[in-house]
C-alpha positions as CSV (number, residue, x, y, z in Angstrom):
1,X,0.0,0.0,0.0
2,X,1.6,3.5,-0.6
3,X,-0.1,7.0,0.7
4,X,0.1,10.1,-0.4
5,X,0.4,13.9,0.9
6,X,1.3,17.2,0.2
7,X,5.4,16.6,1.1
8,X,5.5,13.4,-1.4
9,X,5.0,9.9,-1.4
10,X,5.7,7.0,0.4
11,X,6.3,3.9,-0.9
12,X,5.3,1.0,2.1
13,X,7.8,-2.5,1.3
14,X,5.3,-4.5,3.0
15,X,2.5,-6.3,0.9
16,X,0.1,-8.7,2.3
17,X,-1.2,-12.3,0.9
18,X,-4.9,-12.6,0.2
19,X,-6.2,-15.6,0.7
20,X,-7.0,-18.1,-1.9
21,X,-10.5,-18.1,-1.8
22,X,-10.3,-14.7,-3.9
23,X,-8.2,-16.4,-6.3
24,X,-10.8,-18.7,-6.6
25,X,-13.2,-16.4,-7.0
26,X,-11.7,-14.4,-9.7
27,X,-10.0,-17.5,-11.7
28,X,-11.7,-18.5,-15.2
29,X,-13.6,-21.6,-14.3
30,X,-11.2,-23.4,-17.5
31,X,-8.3,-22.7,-15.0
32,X,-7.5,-25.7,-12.2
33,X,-8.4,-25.0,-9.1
34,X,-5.1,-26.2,-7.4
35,X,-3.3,-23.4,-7.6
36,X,0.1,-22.8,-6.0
37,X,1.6,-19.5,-4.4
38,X,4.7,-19.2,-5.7
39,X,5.8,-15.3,-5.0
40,X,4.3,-11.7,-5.0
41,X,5.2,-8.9,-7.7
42,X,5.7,-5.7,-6.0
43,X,6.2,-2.5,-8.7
44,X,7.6,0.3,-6.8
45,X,4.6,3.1,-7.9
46,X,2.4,0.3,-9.0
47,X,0.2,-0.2,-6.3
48,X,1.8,-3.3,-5.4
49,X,-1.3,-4.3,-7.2
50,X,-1.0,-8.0,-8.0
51,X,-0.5,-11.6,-6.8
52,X,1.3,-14.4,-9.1
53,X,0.2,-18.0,-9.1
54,X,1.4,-21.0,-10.7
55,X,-1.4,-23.0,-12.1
56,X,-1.9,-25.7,-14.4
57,X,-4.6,-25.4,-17.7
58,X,-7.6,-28.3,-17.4
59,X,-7.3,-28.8,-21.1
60,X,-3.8,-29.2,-21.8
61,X,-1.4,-29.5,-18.8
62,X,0.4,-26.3,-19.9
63,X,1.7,-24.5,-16.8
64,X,0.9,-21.1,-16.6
65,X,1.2,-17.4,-14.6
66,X,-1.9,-16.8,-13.0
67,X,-1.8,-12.8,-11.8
68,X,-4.8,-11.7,-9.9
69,X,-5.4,-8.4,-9.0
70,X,-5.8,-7.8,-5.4
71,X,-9.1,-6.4,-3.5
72,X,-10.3,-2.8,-3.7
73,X,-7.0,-1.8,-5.6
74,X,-9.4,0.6,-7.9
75,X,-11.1,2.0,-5.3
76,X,-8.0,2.7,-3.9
77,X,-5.7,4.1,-7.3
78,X,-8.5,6.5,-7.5
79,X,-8.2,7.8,-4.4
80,X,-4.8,8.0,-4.2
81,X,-5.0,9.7,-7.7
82,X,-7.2,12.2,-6.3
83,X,-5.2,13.3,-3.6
84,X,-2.1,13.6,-5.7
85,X,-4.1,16.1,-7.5
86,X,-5.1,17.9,-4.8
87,X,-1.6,18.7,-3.7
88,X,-0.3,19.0,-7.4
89,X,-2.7,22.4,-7.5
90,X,-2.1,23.1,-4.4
91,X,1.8,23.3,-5.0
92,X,0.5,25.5,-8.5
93,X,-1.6,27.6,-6.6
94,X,2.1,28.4,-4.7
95,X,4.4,28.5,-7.3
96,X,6.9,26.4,-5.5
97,X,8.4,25.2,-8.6
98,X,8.8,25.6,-12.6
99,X,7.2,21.8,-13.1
100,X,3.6,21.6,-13.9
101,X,2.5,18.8,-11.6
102,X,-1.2,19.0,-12.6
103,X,0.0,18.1,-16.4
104,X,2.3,15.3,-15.2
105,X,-0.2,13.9,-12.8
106,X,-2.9,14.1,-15.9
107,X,-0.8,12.2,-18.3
108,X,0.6,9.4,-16.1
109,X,-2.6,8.8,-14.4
110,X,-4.3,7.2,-17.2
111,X,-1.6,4.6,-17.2
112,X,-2.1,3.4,-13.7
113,X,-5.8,2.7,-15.1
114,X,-4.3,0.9,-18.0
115,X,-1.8,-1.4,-16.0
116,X,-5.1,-2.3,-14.1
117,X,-6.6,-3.4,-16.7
118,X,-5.4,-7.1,-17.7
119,X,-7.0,-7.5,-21.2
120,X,-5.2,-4.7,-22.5
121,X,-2.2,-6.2,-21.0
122,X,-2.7,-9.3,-22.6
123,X,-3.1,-7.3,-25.8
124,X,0.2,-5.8,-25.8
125,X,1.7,-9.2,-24.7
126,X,0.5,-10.8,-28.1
127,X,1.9,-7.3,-30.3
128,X,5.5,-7.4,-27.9
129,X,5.7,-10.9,-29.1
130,X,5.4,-9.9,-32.8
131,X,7.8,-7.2,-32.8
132,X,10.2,-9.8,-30.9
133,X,9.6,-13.1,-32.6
134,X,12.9,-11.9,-35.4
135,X,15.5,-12.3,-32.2
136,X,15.7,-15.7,-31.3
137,X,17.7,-14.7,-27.8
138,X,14.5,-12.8,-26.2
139,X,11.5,-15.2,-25.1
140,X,7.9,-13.8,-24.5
141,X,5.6,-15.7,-22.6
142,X,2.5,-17.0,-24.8
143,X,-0.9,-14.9,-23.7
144,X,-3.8,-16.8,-23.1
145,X,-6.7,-14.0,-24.0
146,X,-9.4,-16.7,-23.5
147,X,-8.2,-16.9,-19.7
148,X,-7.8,-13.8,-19.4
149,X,-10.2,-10.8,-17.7
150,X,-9.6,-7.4,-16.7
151,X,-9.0,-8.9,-13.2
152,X,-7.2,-12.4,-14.1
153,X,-4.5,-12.6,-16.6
154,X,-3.3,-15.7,-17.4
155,X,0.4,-16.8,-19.3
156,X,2.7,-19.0,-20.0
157,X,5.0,-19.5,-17.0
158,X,8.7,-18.9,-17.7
159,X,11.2,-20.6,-15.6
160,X,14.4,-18.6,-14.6
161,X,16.5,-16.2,-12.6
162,X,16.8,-12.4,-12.4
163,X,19.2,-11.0,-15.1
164,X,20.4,-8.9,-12.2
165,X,21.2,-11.6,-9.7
166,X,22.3,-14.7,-12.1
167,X,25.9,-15.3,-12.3
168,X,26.2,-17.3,-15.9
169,X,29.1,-16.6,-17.8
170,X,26.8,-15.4,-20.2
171,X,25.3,-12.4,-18.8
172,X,27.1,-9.8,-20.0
173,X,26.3,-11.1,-24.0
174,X,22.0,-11.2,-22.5
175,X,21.9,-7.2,-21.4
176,X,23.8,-6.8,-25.0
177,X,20.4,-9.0,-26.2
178,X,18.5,-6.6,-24.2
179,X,19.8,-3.7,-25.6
180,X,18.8,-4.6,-29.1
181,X,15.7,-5.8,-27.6
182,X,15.1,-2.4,-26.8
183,X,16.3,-0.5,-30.0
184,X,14.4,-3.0,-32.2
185,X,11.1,-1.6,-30.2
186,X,12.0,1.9,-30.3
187,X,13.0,2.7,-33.8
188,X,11.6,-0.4,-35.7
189,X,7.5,0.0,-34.3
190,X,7.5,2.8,-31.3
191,X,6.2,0.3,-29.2
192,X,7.9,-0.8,-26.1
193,X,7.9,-2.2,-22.6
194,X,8.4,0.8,-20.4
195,X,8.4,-1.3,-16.9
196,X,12.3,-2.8,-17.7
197,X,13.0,-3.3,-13.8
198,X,14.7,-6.5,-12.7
199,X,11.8,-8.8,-11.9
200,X,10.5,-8.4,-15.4
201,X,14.1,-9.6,-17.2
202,X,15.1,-13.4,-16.7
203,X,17.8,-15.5,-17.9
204,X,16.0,-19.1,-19.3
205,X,17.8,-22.1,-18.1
206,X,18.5,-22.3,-21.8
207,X,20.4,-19.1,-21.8
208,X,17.8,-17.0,-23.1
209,X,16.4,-13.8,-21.6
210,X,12.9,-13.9,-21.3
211,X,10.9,-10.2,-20.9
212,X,7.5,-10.5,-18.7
213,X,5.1,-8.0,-17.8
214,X,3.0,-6.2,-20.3
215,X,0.9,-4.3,-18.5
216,X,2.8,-0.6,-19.0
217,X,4.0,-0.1,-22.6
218,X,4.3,3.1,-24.2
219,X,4.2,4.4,-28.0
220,X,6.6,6.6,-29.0
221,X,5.6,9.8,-31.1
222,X,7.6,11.4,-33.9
223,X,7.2,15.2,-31.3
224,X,7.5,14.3,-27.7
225,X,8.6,17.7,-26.1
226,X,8.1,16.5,-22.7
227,X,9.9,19.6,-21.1
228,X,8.2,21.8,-23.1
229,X,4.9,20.3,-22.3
230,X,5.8,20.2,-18.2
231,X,8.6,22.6,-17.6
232,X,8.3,26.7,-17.9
C-alpha cells in the first residue's frame, strides 16, 4: 500500500497475501483449481497491485502465470490519484516550482488505469511478441486471452532467474540482447515495454532472456517535447 500527501510519497515495502479463496473467485472456471503461491510482484509506484500463481490449464497441462489483482486496488488508485491532485494544485496555486505537476499527474494517471486493466495487458503481450519473434535470444511468454479478464491474466510461466542476480558466464552477452531488444522496439515500431525493472528480465535455463510484464507499454511519437509540455 503506498499514501500520499502534500510533502511526497511514500512507498510501504510490506505487501500482504490474500487468501485463496479470492483467487478462486476471480480465476476463469477453464483454470484448475489447485493453484500454488509461488511469489508476489511488488512494482515500486504500481500499487503493489497484483499476486502471481502458478497453475496448471484443465485442457492441456500447460503450466501457466496466473496474476490476480488484489481487492479494492481501484477504489484505492482513484483515491490515491485524487489526492495527488489535490496537492499538485495546491503546490501551483504556490508557485513552488517551474514543473507543472497538474500536467504530469494528468498524463501518467491514465496509465495506472491501463496497467489495471489485464485484457489490455494481454493485448500488448501478443503485439511485444510480434515485434520480438525476429531475435531468437528474447523469449515472450504466450498470452492466453481466452483466460484472461480485466481482473485475471493468465500466461505462460517462464522458468528462470533475475538477469540482475544470475551469475552465468553469459550475462554480459544477455543485457547486450536486451539492448537490441530495446532499439528494435523503439526505432523499428515505437512500441515498447516501459516497466524494464529487474523482476521483469530473466535469464532461461537455456540461456535466453525472457521479458515478462506487459501491462505498461508506451508508444513513441515522432514530437514528444516532454519539457516543453511540463517545464516553464
Amino acid at each position: 500500500m503506498w499514501m500520499c500527501g502534500c510533502v511526497g510519497v511514500w512507498v510501504c515495502t510490506y505487501v500482504y497475501t490474500f487468501v485463496h479463496l479470492h483467487v478462486y473467485a476471480s480465476a476463469p472456471r477453464t483454470l484448475s483449481l489447485s493453484l500454488s503461491l509461488t511469489h508476489t510482484h511488488t512494482h515500486a509506484l504500481s500499487l503493489t497491485h497484483t499476486q502471481v500463481y502458478k497453475a496448471v490449464l484443465r485442457s492441456t497441462g500447460e503450466t501457466v502465470a496466473v496474476k490476480v489483482q488484489r481487492p479494492f486496488v481501484l477504489e484505492t488508485v482513484s483515491l490515491d490519484l485524487f489526492l495527488l491532485r489535490e496537492a499538485a494544485e495546491l503546490v501551483a496555486k504556490l508557485k513552488l516550482g517551474r514543473t507543472d505537476f497538474v500536467a504530469l499527474l494528468d498524463e501518467f494517471a491514465p496509465r495506472f488505469y491501463g496497467e489495471l486493466d489485464y485484457v489490455n495487458e494481454c493485448d500488448n503481450g501478443l503485439k511485444f511478441a510480434q515485434i520480438m519473434q525476429n531475435i531468437t535470444q528474447v523469449v515472450v511468454p504466450k498470452a492466453y486471452p481466452a483466460l484472461t479478464t480485466r481482473r485475471v491474466h493468465t500466461a505462460e510461466w517462464i522458468e528462470g532467474q533475475k538477469l540482475s542476480q544470475s551469475a552465468a558466464g553469459d550475462v554480459s552477452s544477455l543485457v547486450a540482447v536486451g539492448m537490441i531488444a530495446y532499439l528494435t522496439q523503439l526505432l523499428e515500431s515505437g512500441f515498447f515495454h516501459a516497466d524494464p525493472h529487474p523482476g521483469n528480465m530473466l535469464r532461461t535455463p537455456d540461456g535466453r532472456l525472457a521479458i515478462l510484464d506487459f501491462g505498461l507499454m508506451t508508444q513513441v511519437c515522432r514530437y514528444v517535447g516532454m519539457v516543453g509540455r511540463y517545464g516553464r
